[in-house]
Structures are given as C-alpha cells and as structure tokens.
C-alpha positions as CSV (number, residue, x, y, z in Angstrom):
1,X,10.2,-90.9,-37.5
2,X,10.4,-92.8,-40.6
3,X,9.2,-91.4,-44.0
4,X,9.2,-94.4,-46.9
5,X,9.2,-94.0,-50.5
6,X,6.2,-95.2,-51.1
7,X,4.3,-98.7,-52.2
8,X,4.0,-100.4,-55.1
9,X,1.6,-98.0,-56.6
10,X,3.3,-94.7,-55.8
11,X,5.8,-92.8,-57.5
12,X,8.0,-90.1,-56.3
13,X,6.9,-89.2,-53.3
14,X,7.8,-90.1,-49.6
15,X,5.1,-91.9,-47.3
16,X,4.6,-91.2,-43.4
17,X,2.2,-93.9,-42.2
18,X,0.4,-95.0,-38.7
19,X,-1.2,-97.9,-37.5
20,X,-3.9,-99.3,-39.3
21,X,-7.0,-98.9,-37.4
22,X,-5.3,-97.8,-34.2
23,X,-5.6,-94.4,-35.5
24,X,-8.4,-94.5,-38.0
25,X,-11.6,-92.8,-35.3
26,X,-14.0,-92.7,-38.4
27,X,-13.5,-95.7,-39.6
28,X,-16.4,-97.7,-40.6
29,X,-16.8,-100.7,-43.2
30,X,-13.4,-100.2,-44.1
31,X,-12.6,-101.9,-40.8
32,X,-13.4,-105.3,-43.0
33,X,-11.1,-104.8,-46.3
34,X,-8.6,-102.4,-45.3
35,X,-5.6,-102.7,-47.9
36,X,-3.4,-101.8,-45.1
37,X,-4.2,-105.4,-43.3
38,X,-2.1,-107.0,-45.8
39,X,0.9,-107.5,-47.8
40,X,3.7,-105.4,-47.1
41,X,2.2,-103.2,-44.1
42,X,2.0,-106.3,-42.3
43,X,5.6,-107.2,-42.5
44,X,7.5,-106.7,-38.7
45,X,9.4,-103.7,-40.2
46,X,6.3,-102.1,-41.5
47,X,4.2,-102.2,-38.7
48,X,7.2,-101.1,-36.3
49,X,7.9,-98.3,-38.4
50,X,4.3,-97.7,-37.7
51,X,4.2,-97.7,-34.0
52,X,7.5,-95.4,-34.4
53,X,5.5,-92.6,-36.3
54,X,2.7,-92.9,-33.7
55,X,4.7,-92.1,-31.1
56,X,6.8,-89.2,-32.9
57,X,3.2,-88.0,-34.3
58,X,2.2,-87.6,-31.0
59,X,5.0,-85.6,-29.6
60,X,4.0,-81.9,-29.4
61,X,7.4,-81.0,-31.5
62,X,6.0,-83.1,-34.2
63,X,5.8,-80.1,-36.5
64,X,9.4,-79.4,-36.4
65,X,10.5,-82.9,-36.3
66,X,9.0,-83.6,-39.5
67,X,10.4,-80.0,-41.2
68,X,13.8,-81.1,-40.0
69,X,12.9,-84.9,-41.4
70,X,12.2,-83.1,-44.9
71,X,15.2,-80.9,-45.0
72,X,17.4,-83.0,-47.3
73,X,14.8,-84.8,-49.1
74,X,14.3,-84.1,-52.7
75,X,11.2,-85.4,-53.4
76,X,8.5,-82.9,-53.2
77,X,5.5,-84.8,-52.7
78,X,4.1,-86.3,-49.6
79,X,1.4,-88.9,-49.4
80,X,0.1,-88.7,-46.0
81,X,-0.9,-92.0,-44.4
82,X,-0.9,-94.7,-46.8
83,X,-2.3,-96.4,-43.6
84,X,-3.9,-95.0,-40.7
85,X,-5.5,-91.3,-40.2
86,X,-6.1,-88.3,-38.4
87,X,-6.0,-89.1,-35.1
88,X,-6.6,-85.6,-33.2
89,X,-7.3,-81.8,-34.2
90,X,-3.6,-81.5,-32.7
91,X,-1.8,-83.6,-35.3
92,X,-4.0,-82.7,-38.5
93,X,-2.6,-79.0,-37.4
94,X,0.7,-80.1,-37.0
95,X,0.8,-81.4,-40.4
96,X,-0.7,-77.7,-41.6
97,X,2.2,-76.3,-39.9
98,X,4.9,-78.6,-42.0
99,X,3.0,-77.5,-45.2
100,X,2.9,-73.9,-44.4
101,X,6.6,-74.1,-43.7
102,X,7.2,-76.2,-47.3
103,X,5.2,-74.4,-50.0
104,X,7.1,-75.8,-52.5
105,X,5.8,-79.4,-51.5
106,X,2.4,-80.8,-52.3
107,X,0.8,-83.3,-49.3
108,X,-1.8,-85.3,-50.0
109,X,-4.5,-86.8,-47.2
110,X,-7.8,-89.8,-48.0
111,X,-9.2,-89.3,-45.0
112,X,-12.1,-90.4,-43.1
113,X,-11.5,-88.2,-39.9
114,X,-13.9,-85.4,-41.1
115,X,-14.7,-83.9,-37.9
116,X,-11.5,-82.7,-36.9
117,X,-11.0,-81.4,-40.6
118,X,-14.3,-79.7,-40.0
119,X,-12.7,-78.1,-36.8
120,X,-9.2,-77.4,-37.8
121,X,-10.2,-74.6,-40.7
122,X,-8.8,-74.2,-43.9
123,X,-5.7,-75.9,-45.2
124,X,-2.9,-74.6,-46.8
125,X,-3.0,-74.7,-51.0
126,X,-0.9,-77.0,-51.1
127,X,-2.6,-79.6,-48.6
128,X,-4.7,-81.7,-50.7
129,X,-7.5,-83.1,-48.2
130,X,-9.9,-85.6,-50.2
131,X,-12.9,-87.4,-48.3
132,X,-12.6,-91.1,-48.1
133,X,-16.1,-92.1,-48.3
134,X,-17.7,-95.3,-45.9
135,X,-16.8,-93.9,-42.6
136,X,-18.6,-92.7,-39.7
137,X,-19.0,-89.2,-40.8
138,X,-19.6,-88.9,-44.6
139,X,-22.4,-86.5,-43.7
140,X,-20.1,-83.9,-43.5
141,X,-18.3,-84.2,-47.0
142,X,-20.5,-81.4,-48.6
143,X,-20.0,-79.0,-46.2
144,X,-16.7,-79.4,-46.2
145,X,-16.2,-79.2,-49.8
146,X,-18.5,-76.5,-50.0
147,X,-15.8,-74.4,-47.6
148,X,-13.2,-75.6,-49.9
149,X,-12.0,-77.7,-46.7
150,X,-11.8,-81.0,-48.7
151,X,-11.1,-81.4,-52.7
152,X,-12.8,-84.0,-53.2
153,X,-14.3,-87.5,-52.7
154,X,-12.9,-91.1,-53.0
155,X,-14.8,-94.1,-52.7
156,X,-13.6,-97.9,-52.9
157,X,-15.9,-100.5,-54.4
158,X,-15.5,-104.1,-54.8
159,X,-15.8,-104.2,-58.8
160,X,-15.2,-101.5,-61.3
161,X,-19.0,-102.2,-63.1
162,X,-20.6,-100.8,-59.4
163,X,-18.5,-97.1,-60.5
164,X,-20.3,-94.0,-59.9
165,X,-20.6,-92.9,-63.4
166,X,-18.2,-90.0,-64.4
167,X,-16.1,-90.6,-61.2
168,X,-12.1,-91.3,-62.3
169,X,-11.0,-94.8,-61.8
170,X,-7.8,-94.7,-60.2
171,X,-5.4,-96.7,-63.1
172,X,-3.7,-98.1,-60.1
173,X,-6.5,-100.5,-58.9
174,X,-8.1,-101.6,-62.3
175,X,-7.6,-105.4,-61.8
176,X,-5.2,-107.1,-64.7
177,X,-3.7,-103.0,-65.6
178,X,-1.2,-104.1,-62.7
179,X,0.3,-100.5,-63.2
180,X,3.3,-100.1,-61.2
181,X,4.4,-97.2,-59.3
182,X,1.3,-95.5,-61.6
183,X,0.4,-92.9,-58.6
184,X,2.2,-89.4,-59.4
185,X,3.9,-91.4,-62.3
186,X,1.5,-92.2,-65.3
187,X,-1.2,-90.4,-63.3
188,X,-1.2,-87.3,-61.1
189,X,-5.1,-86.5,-60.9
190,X,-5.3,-86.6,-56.6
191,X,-2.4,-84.8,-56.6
192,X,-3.4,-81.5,-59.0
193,X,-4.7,-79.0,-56.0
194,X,-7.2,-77.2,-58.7
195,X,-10.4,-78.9,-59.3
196,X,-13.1,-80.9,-57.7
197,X,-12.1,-84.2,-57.5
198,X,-14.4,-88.0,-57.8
199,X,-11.6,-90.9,-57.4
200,X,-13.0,-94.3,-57.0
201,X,-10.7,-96.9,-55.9
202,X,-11.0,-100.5,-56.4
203,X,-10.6,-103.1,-53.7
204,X,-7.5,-104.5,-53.7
C-alpha cells in the first residue's frame, strides 16, 4: 500500500487514496466535476498507486497491513481518500480497526457512502466521518448525525456567492487565496473531532 503526504492543499498528514469513481457507490453529480479527474491524480504514478491501494484495501488483512504501514510514520493525521470512497461495510470497519489500534492519530473521511456508515455503528473519537453532500443518499445525513455517526456536512458549489450562509468556506478553495498546503496548516476546522461541522468547498 502506498500512503502519500498529501496534495497541494494538505499539510501534515499522510493520504491513502483509491480509484476515482471505481470505488465511489454513492456517487452522484459529483461524477461530472470530481477534483480527482485531474491534475496530479491523473498522472500514471498516481493512478497506479491507486489500483495498488484497491487491491491491498481489499485484502481481509487490510487492518493490520495498514497498522504495520503506520508504525514508523510520524505524522499523526490521516486524510482518508483524497480520491475514491467507502467501498464495502468490510473496509469502512477495517479502517475503525486501524483507528482503534492508533488513538493517538486523528483520521479524517468526506464521504458519500452513507449506507454502509449507517450500518457499521459508531466510530471511534478519533474517526472524523463528515457527509459529503450531492450523492445518492444525502437523506440519511440527519440521522446519522443525530447518532453522532457523522460530524458534519460538506458541500461543493461552483461559486463562493451560492454559500449556505453561516457554513465555513474551506480557505483552501477560495479562488485567487491560492493557500498552499492550508489544510491542517493555517486551518484545522475538519480536523477538530468536537463540534458540528458545515464546510463548503469550492469547485476546483
């Protein structure tokens, strides 16, 4: 498996991704503008680093694999799937496993696989689940936070003046801010496991 150090927008913290769409089952508009259909992800190494964690996330020893992966790392945050998602109950519960094992990390999830987050109970503290909104099962974003499942929404929009008012603009994707490594550097707000979190994201 192959855990990066993150894009241009994240700060210390290591990145496992998947294959874009290939593993997204809620997907839904996003299908159109995903981020993760350009730039870097869709260099030859990216997307065969990809395919690599695919087939490591599918292996039952996954769990394991991925503690042993994180022995020697020093970072202690882990942004889960800059590209791709959930793909079973199985994995999301793998990943619970890893943070159970590493309570001195914090993981953090966008996610538009609600079902199986619906079905695999409540994550750890320090497994920071927020709904990505536009998929095929936003319905089930208030029950879930009502359990305390999820932390939170997200939402992308195509220009910051169509912002749910009061949501947090991630500083990130505010066109002309071009705020480098900004995630978990100059802002940590998605990755704070108190609160009830409203991120909008713009496209990008």
């Amino acid at each position: 498996m192959i855990l990066g150090r993150g894009n241009w927008k994240i700060s210390g913290a290591l990145v496992f991704n998947l294959p874009q769409g290939y593993t997204c089952p809620g997907a839904g508009a996003c299908r159109r503008y995903c981020y993760a259909k350009h730039g870097l992800f869709k260099t030859k190494q990216a997307m065969l680093a990809a395919w690599k964690n695919y087939e490591s996330a599918k292996d039952p020893a996954f769990a394991e694999n991925m503690l042993t992966a994180l022995k020697h790392r020093r970072l202690k945050r882990l942004r889960i799937h800059a590209s791709g998602d959930f793909f079973s109950l199985e994995y999301l519960q793998a990943w619970y496993r890893v943070a159970r094992a590493r309570e001195d990390m914090i993981f953090l999830a966008y996610t538009k696989s609600l079902p199986f987050i619906m079905e695999g109970g409540e994550p750890p503290y320090n497994f920071i689940i927020l709904a990505s909104l536009g998929g095929k099962y936003d319905n089930l974003a208030p029950e879930l936070e009502a359990k305390g499942y999820i932390r939170g929404l997200t939402v992308v929009i195509p220009d910051i003046s169509q912002a749910p008012r009061g949501w947090y603009v991630c500083p990130a994707t505010i066109p002309g801010l071009k705020h480098r490594k900004a995630c978990g550097r100059l802002c940590d707000y998605c990755w704070r496991p108190q609160g009830s979190k409203r991120v909008v994201f713009i496209q990008h």
